[in-house]
Structures are given as C-alpha cells and as structure tokens.
ZADO-621222 format. One record per atom (N, C-alpha, C, CB): x, y, z; residue in three letters; atom name. Coordinates in steps of 0.05 Angstrom, whole numbers, padded with zeros to 5 digits. Glycine has a CB too. Layout:
residues N
- X Y Z ALA CA
...
***
This chain:
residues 129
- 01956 01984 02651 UNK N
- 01947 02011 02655 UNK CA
- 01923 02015 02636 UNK C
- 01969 02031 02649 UNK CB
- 01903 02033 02642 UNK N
- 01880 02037 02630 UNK CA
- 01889 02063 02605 UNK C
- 01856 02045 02655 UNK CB
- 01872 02062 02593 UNK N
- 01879 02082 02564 UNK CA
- 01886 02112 02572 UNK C
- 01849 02084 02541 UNK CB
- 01874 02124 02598 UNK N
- 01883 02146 02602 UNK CA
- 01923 02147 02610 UNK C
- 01862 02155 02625 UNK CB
- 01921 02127 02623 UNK N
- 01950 02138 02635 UNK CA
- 01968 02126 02606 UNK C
- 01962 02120 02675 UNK CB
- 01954 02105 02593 UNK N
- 01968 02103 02562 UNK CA
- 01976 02120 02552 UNK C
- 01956 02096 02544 UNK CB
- 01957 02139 02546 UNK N
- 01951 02166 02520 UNK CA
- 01974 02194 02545 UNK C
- 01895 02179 02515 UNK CB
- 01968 02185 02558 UNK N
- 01992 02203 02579 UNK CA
- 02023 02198 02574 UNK C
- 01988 02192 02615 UNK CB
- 02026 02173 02583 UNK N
- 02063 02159 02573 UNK CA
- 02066 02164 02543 UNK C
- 02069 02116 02577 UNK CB
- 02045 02163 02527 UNK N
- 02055 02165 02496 UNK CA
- 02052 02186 02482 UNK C
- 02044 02147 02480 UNK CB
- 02044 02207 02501 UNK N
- 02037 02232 02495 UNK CA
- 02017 02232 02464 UNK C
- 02064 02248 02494 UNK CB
- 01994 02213 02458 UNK N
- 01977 02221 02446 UNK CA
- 01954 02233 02458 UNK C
- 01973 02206 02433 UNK CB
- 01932 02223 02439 UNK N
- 01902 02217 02441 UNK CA
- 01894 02192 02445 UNK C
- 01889 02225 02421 UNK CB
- 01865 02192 02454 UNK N
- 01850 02164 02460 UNK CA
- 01846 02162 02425 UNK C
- 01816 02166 02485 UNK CB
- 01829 02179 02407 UNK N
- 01825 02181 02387 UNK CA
- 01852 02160 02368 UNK C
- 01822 02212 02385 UNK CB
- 01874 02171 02371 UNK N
- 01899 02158 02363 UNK CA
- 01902 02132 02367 UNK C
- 01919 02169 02375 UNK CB
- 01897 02126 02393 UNK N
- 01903 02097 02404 UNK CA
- 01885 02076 02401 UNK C
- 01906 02097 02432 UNK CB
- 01855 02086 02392 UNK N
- 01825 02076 02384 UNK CA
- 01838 02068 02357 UNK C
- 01796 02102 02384 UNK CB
- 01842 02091 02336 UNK N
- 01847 02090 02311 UNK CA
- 01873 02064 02309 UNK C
- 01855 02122 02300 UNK CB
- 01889 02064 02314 UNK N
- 01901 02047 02318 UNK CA
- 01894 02015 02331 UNK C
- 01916 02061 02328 UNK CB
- 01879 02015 02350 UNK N
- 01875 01991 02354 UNK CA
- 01845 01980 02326 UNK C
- 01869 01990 02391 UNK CB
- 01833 02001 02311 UNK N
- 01823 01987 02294 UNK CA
- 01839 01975 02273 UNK C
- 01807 02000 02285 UNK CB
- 01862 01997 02270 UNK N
- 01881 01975 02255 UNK CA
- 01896 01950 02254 UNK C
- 01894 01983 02250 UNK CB
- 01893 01942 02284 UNK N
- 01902 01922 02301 UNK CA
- 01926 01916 02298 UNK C
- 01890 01900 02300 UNK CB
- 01941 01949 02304 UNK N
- 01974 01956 02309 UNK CA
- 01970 01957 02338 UNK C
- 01988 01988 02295 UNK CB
- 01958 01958 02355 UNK N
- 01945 01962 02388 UNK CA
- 01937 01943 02385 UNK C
- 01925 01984 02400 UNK CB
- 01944 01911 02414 UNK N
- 01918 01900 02414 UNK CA
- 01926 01898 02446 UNK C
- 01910 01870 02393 UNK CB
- 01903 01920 02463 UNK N
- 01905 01914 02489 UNK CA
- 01890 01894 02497 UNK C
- 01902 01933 02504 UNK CB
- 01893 01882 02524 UNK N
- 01883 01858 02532 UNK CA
- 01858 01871 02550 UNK C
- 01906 01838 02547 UNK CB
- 01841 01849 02547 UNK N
- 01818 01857 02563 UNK CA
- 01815 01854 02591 UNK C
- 01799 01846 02554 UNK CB
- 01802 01868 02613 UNK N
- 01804 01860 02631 UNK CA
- 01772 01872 02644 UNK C
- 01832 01868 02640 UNK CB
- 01754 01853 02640 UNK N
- 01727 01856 02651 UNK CA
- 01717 01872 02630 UNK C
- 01724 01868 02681 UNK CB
- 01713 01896 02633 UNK N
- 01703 01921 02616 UNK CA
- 01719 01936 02612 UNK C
- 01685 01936 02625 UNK CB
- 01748 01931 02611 UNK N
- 01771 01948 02603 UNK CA
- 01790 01940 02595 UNK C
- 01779 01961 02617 UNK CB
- 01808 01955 02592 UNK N
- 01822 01946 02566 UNK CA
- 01848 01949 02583 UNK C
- 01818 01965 02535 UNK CB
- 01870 01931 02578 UNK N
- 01893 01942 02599 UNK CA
- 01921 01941 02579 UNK C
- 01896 01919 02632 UNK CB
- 01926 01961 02577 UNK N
- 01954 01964 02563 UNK CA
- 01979 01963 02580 UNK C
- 01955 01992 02549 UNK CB
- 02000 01944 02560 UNK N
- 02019 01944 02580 UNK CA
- 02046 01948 02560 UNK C
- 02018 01915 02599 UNK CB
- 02061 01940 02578 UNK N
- 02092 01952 02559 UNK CA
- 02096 01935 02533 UNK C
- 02125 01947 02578 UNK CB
- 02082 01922 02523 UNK N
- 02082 01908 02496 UNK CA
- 02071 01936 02473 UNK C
- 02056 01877 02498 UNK CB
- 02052 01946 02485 UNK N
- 02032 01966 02479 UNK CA
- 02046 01985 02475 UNK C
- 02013 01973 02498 UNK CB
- 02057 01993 02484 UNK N
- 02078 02013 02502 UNK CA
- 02100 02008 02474 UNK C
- 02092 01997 02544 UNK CB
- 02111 01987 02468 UNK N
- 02129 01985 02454 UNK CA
- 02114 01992 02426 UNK C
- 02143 01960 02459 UNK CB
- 02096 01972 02422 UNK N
- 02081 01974 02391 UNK CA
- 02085 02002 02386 UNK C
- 02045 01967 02388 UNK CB
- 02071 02028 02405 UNK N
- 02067 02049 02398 UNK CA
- 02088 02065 02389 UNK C
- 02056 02057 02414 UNK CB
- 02110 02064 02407 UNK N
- 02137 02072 02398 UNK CA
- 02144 02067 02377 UNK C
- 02156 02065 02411 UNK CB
- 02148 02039 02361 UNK N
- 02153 02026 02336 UNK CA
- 02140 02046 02318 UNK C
- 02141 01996 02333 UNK CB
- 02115 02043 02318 UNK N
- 02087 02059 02300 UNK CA
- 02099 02082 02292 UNK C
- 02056 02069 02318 UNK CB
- 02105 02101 02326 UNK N
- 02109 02130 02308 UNK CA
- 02145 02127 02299 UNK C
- 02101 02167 02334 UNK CB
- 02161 02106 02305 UNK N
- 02187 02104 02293 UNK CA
- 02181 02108 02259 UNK C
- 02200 02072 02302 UNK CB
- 02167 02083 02250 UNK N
- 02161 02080 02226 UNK CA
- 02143 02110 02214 UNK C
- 02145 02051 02226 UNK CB
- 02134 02119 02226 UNK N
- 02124 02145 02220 UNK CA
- 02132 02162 02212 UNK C
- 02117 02155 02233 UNK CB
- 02159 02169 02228 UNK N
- 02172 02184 02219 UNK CA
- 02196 02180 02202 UNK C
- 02175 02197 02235 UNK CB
- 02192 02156 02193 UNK N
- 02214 02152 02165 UNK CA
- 02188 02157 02141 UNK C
- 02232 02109 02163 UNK CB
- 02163 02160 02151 UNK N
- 02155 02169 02125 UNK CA
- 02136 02141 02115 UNK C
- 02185 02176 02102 UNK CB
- 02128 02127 02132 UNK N
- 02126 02099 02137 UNK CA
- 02090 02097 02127 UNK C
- 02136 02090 02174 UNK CB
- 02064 02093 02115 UNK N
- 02045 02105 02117 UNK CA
- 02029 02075 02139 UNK C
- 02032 02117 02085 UNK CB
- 02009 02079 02147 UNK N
- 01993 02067 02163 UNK CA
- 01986 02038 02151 UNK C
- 01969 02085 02168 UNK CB
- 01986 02041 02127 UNK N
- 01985 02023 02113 UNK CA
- 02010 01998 02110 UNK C
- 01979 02037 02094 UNK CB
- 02029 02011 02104 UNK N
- 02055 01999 02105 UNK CA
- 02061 01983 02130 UNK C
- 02075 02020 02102 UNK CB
- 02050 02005 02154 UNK N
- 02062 01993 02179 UNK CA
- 02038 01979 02185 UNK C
- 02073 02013 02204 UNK CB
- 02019 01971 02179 UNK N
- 01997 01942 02186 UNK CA
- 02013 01915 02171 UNK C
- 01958 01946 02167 UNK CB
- 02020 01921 02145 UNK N
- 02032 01893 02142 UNK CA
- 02054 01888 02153 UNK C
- 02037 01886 02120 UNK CB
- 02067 01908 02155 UNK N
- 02090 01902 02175 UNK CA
- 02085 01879 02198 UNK C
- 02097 01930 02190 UNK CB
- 02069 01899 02215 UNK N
- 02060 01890 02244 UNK CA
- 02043 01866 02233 UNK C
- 02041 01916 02265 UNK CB
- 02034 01850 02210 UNK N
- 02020 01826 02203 UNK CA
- 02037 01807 02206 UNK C
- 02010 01826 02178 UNK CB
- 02056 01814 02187 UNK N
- 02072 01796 02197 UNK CA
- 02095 01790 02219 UNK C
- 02079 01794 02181 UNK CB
- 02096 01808 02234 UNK N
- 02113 01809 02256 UNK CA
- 02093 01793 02274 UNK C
- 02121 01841 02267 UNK CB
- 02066 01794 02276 UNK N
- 02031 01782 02283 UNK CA
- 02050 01739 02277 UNK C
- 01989 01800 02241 UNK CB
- 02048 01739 02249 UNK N
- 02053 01721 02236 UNK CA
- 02069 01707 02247 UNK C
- 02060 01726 02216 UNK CB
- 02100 01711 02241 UNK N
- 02125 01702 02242 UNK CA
- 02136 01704 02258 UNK C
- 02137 01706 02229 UNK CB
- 02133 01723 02282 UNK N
- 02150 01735 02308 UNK CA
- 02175 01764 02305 UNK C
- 02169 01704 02319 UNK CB
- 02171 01768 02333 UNK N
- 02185 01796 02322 UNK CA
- 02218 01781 02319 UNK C
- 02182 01830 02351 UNK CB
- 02230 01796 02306 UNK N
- 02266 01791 02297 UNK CA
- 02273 01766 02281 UNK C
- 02286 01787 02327 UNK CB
- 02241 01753 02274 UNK N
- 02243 01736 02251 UNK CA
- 02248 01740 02227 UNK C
- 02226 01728 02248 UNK CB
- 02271 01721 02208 UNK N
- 02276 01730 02176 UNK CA
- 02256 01748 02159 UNK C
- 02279 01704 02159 UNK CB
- 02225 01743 02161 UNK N
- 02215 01739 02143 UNK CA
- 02200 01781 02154 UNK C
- 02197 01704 02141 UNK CB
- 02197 01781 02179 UNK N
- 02193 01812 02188 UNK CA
- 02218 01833 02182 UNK C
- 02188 01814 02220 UNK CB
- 02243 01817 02187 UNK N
- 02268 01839 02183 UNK CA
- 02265 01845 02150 UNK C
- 02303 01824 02191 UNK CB
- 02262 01823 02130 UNK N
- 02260 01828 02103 UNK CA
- 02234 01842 02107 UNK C
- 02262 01803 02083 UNK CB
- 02208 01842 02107 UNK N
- 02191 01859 02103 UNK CA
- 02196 01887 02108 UNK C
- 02171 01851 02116 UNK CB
- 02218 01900 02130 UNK N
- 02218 01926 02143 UNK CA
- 02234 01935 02121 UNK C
- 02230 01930 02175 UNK CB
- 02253 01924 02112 UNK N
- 02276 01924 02092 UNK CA
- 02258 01938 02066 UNK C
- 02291 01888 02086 UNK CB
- 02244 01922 02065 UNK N
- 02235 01928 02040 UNK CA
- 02205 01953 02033 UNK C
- 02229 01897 02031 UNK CB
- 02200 01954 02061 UNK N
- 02189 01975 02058 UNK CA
- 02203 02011 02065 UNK C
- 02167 01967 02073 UNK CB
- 02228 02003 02085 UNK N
- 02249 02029 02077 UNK CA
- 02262 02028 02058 UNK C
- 02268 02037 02094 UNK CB
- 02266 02006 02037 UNK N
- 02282 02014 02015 UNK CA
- 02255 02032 01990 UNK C
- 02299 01980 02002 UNK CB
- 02221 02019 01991 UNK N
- 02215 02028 01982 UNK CA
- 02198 02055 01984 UNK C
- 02212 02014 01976 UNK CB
- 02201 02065 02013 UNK N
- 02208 02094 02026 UNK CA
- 02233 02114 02016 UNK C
- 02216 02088 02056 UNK CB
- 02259 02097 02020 UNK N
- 02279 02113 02013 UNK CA
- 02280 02117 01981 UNK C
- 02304 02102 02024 UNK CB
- 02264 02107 01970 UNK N
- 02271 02108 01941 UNK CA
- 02247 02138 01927 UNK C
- 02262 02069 01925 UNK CB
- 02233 02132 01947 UNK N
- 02211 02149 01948 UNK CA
- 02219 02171 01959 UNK C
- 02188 02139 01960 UNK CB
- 02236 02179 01980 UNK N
- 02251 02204 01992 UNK CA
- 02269 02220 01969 UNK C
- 02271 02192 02017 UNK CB
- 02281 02200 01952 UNK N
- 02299 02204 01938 UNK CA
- 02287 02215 01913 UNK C
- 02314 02182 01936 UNK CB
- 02265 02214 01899 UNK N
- 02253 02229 01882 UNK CA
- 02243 02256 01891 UNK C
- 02235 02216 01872 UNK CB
- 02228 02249 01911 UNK N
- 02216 02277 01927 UNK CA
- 02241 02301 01937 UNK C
- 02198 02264 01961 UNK CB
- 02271 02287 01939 UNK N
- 02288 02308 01944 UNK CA
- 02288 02321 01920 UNK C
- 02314 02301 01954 UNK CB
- 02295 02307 01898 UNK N
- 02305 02319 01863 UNK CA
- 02279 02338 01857 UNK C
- 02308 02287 01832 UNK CB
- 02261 02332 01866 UNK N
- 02239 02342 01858 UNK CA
- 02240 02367 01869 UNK C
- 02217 02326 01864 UNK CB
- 02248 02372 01895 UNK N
- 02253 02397 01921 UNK CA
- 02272 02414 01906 UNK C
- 02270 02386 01955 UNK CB
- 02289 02395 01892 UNK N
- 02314 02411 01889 UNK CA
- 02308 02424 01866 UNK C
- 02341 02396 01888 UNK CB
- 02301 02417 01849 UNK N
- 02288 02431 01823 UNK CA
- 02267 02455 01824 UNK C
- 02274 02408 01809 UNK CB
- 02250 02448 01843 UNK N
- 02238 02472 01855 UNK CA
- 02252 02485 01863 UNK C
- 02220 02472 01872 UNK CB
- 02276 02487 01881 UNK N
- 02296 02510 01887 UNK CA
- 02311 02527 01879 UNK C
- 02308 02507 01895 UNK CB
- 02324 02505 01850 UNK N
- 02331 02515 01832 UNK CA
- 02322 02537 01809 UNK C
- 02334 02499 01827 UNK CB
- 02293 02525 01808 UNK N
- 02277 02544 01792 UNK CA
- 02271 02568 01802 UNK C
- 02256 02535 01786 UNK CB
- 02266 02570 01830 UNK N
- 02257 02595 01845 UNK CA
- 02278 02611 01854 UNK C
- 02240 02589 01867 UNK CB
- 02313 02597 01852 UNK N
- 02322 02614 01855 UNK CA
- 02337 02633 01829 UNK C
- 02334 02605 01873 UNK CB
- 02327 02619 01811 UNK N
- 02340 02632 01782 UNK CA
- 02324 02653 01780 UNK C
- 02338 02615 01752 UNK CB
- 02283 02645 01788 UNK N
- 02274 02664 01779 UNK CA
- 02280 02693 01798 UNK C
- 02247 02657 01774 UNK CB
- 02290 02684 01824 UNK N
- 02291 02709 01839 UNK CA
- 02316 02722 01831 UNK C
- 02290 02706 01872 UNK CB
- 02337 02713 01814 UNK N
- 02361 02731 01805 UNK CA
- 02348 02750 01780 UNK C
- 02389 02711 01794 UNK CB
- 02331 02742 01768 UNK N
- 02316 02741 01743 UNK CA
- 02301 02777 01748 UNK C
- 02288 02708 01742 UNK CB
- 02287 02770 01772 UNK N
- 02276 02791 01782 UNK CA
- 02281 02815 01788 UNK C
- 02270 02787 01796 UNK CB
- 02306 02808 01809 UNK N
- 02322 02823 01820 UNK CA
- 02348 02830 01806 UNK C
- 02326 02813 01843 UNK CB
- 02346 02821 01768 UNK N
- 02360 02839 01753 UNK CA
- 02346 02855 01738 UNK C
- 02375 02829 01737 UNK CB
- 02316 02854 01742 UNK N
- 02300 02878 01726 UNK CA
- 02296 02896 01742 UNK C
- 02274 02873 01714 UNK CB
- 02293 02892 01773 UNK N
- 02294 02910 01791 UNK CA
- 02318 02928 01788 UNK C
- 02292 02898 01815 UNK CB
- 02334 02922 01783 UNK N
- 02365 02937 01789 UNK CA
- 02367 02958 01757 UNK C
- 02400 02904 01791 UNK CB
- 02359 02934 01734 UNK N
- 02345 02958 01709 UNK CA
- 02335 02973 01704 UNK C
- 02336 02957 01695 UNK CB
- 02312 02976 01720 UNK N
- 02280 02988 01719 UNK CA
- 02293 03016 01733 UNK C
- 02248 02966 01743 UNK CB
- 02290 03044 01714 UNK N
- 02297 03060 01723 UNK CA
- 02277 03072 01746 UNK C
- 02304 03072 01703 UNK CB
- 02252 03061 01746 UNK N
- 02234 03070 01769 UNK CA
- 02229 03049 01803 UNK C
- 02203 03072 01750 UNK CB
- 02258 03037 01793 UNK N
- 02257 03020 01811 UNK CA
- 02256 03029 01844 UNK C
- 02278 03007 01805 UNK CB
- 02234 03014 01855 UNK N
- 02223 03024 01892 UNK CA
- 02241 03009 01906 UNK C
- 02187 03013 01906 UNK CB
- 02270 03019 01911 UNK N
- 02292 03010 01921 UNK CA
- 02282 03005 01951 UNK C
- 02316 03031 01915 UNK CB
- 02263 03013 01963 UNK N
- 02262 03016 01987 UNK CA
- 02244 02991 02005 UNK C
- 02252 03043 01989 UNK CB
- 02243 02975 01983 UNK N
- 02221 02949 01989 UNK CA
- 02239 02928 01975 UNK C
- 02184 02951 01972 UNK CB
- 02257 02922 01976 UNK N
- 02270 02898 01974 UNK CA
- 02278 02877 01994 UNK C
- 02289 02904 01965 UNK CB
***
C-alpha cells in the first residue's frame, strides 16, 4: 500500500511516518517512485507506538529496532535489549510516581492549611469556597 492508505490504517500522519522512516524504524520498500508499505510496516508501527506508550523515547526504540535490524526479531540478544530498556523505564516511572506523590502530599496539607485559616478568619467569604 502507498503512504496514504498507510497513514489511514495507523491513524497517523505522513509527517509521522516520514519522521520515522528517517529514523529507520519504517523501512518501506521501493517500488519505481514509490514507496510500498506492507504488513511488516504495519507491524513496526504498532510496536513503535507500543513502546511509546510505556514511556519508551524515540531514541530507546531505534536501538531497540537496531538490533532487532541485527540479530532478528525474538532473538536472545533483542528480548534482553527490550528488558532492559523497560526495566530502565520502570525505574524511571518509579521516581516520577514518589515525586507525584510528594507533590500531592504537599498540596494537600497546604489546602487543609488554608482552609483552616479560612474557617479562623473572622471575615471569612464563606460563599466562594
């Protein structure tokens, strides 16, 4: 299939699928003056935004896909690479939660904080809470 009905099944952009094949996470095959994507394509792309949304950056997922390029897909040496880039994702999720949570924490002390001077404040504007 040509890049339009591509960017259609994968619900992106051409922009997206361009950007990507500079990263040579896309490599459609040529065909005269065009480019023809097929369900290999089709799959890469799925993978891409999989890894995406674990938080995965563009970067991460090129070496990935290097060596999957390399070694073959469901080879030792790609399963350890994926491994090791969601452990060093999840480790990275796992600060950014404590970090969330501490912000929550803080904002919700200060809103008791508030809303005990409000309740003090004999000129308190009861009517905007």
């Amino acid at each position: 299939m040509r890049i339009g009905a591509f960017i259609v099944q994968c619900e992106t952009t051409k922009d997206t699928v361009r950007h990507y094949e500079q990263l040579n996470l896309i490599r459609p095959h040529k065909s005269g003056a065009y480019k023809e994507y097929g369900e290999k394509e089709l799959e890469d792309f799925q993978a891409i935004k999989e890894m995406q949304g674990f938080g995965l950056s563009l970067s991460q997922i090129q070496q990935i896909f290097c060596v999957k390029t390399n070694s073959g897909c469901g080879s030792p040496r790609l399963i350890q690479s994926v491994l090791k880039a969601l452990k060093k994702q999840s480790a990275a999720l796992a600060v950014e939660e404590q970090s969330i949570k501490h912000k929550r924490m803080r904002t919700e002390q200060l809103i008791k904080e508030l809303e005990l001077i409000q309740e003090l404040s004999p000129n308190a504007d009861r009517e905007h809470s």
